[in-house]
Every structure is written in C-alpha cells, then in structure tokens.
C-alpha positions in Angstrom: -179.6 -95.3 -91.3 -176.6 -95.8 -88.7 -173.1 -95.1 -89.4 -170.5 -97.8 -89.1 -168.2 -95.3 -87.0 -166.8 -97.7 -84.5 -166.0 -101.2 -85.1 -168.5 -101.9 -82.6 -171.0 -100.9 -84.9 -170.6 -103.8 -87.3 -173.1 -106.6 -87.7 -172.4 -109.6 -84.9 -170.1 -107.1 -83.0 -172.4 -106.3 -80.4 -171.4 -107.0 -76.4 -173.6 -110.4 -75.4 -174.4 -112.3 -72.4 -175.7 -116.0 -72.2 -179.5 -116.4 -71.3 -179.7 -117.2 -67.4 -183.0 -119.7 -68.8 -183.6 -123.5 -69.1 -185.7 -123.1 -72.1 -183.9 -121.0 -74.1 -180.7 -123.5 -73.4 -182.9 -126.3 -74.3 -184.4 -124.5 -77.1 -181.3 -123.7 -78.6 -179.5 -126.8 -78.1 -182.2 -128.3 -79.8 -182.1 -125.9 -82.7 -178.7 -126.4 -82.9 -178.7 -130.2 -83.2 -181.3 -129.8 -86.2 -179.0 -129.0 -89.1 -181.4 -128.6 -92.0 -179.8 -130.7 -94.8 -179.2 -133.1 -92.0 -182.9 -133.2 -91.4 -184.4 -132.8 -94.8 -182.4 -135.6 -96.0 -183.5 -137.8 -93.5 -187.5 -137.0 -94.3 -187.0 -137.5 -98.2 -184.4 -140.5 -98.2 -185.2 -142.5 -95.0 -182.2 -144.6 -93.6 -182.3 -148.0 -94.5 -180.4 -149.2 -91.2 -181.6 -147.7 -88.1 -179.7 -150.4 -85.9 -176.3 -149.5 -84.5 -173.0 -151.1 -86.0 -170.8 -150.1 -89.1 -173.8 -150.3 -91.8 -175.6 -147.4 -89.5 -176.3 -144.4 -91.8 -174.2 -142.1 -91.6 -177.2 -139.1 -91.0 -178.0 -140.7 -88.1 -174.6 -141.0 -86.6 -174.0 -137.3 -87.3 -177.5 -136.6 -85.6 -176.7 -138.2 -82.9 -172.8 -136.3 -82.6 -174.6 -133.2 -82.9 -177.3 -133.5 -80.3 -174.2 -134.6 -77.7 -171.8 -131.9 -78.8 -174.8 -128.6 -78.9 -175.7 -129.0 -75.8 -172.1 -129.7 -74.3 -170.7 -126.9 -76.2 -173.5 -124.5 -75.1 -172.4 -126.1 -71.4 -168.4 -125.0 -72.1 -169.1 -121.6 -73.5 -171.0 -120.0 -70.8 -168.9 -121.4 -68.3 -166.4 -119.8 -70.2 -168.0 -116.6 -70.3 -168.5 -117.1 -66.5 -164.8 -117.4 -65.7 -163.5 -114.8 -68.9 -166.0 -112.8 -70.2 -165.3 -114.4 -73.6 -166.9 -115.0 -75.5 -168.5 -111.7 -75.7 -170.3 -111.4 -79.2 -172.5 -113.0 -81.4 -169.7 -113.6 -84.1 -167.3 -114.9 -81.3 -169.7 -117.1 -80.5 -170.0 -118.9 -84.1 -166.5 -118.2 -85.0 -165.6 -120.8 -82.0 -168.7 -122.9 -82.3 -167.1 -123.4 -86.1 -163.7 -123.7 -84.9 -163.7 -126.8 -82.5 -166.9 -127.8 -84.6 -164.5 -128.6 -87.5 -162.1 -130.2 -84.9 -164.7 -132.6 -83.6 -165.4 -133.3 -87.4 -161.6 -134.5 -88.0 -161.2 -136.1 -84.7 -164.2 -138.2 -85.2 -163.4 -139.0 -88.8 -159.5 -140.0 -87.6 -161.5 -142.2 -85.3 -163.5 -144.2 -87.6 -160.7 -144.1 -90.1 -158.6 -145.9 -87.5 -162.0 -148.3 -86.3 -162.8 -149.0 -89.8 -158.8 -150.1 -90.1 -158.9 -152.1 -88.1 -161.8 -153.9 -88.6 -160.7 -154.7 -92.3 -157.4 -156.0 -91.2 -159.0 -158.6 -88.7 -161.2 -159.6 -91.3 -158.3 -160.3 -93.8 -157.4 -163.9 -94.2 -153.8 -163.4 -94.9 -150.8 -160.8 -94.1 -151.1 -159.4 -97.7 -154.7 -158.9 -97.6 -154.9 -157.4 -94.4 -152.0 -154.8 -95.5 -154.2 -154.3 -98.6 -157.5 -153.9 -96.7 -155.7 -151.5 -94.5 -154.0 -149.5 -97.4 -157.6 -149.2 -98.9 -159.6 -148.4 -95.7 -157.3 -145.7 -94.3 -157.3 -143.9 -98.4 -161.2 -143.9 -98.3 -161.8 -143.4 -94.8 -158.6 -141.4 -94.0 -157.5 -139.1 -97.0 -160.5 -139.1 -99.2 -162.9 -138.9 -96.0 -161.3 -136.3 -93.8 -162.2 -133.4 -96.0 -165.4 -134.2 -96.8 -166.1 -134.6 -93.0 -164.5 -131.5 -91.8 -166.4 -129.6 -94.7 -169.4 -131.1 -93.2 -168.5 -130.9 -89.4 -168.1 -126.6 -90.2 -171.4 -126.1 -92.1 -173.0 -127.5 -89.4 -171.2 -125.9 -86.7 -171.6 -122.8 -88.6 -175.8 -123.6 -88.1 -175.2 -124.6 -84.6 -173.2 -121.2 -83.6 -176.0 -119.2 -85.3 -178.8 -121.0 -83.2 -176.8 -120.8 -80.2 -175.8 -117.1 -80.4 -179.1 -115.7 -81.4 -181.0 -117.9 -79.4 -178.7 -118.5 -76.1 -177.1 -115.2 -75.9 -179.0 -111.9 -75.3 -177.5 -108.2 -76.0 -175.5 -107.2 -72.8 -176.3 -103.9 -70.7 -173.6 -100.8 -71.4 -171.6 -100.0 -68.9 -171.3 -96.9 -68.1 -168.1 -95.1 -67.0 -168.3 -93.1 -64.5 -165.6 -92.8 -63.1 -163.4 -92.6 -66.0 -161.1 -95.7 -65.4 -162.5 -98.1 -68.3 -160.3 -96.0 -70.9 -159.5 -97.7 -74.1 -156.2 -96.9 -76.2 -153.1 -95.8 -75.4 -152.8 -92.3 -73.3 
C-alpha cells in the first residue's frame, strides 16, 4: 500500500509526456470521438435523417463535431506541451480537454441558436411573425438549449480527455537532480 505523502502521489498527478506514435494518436482520437451514449444511442434508435440540413439528427451532428475537435485538440495539446511543458499530467490533460470542450459546446449551440434565428425570421410572412418566430427560436434554441448543450459538450469532453490522456500520453522519465539546481520551495 503507498502513502499519499506528496501531492504528487495522488491519482492523475503523475508527470506525462505525449506518445511520439501515429497509432496511438489515431487510436486515441478515435476513441475519443466514440462517446458511448453517443454511440449506443445511435445503434438502438437509428437516425431517421442521415442527409445534411436542419432536420439532420442531432447524434450525428455531435458525431461529426467530435471526430473534428479530438483529433484537433490532441493536435493543440502536444504542441502545447512542445512549446510549455504543459500540460504535464493526466488530470491536466482532461481538466482542459473539459474546459474548451464545454466552450466549443456553447459556441456551437450560440451558433445554431443564431442560424436557426434566422432561418425562422426569413420564413415569417410578416414583421410580427418574424419577431415572434425569432422570440421563440432564440428561447428554445438559446436559453433552454445552451445548458443542455454545454452539459452535454463536458460529459463528452470529460470521455474524450480520458481516452486522450491514458491512451496519448505515457508516464514521463524522472529527472534526476544532480546537481542540485531543480530546488522546489522557498530557501
């Protein structure tokens, strides 16, 4: 049984290093995109409407969102680990890959919220009815929506960051100091 003397010792606090490999990039980009609600869902209630437009089912669209943004940001963390040596553990890595994966949630619900908007006031027949459509699309879409999608956007980031950071990252050698100069805390 190990001690939990250092905070170093605690689970997901561990130094890491990205993978130098294709496959395990691939691999976990891949696992990453395959969110298993996501996927379960779509085996046990096919989509009715593969084709694109505004009836596409919303699975798909959020399938399609997460096998762009895994691999791209798999791409932006180890060139950021490259240039700063951050992020260096496994819980820094799905802390983040939650962080701007809730942020791509809003952004991309903001976005239909304001398509969707848009689309019902050019449909309206009348000044009134377009004001109406509008008021009613940016409630559903916009306030009622944006929760539910960031809620969403997070759980699945939270799967992605775990795939990424057990799969893409590897534990990082020690380094030793030998010449005493890597001193931590005040003197």
């Amino acid at each position: 049984m190990s001690r939990l003397d250092r905070m170093e010792d605690l689970p997901g606090l561990k130094r890491v290093a990205p993978r130098h490999s294709r496959q395990r990039f691939v691999l976990a980009a891949l696992a990453a995109a395959a969110w298993p609600p996501l996927i379960i869902t779509l085996i046990v209630w096919p989509p009715r409407n593969w084709a694109s437009g505004v009836d596409t089912d919303w699975r798909l669209v959020l399938l399609v969102i997460g096998l762009i943004a895994a691999p791209a940001g798999l791409w932006l963390m180890r060139q950021s680990h490259a240039r700063m040596g951050r992020p260096s553990t496994r819980l820094g890595v799905v802390c983040r890959f939650m962080v701007f994966g809730g942020l791509l949630a809003a952004a991309v619900q903001i976005l239909i919220a304001v398509v969707m908007s848009l689309l019902s006031v050019f449909a309206a027949q009348s000044l009134t009815q377009g004001l109406g459509a509008l008021e009613t699309t940016l409630l559903i879409f916009g306030v009622a929506g944006l929760p539910l999608a960031v809620l969403v956007g997070v759980s699945y980031a939270l799967w992605a960051g775990l795939c990424v950071a057990f799969i893409g990252f590897a534990p990082a050698p020690v380094v030793k100091d030998r010449m005493g100069l890597m001193q931590t805390g005040a003197r």
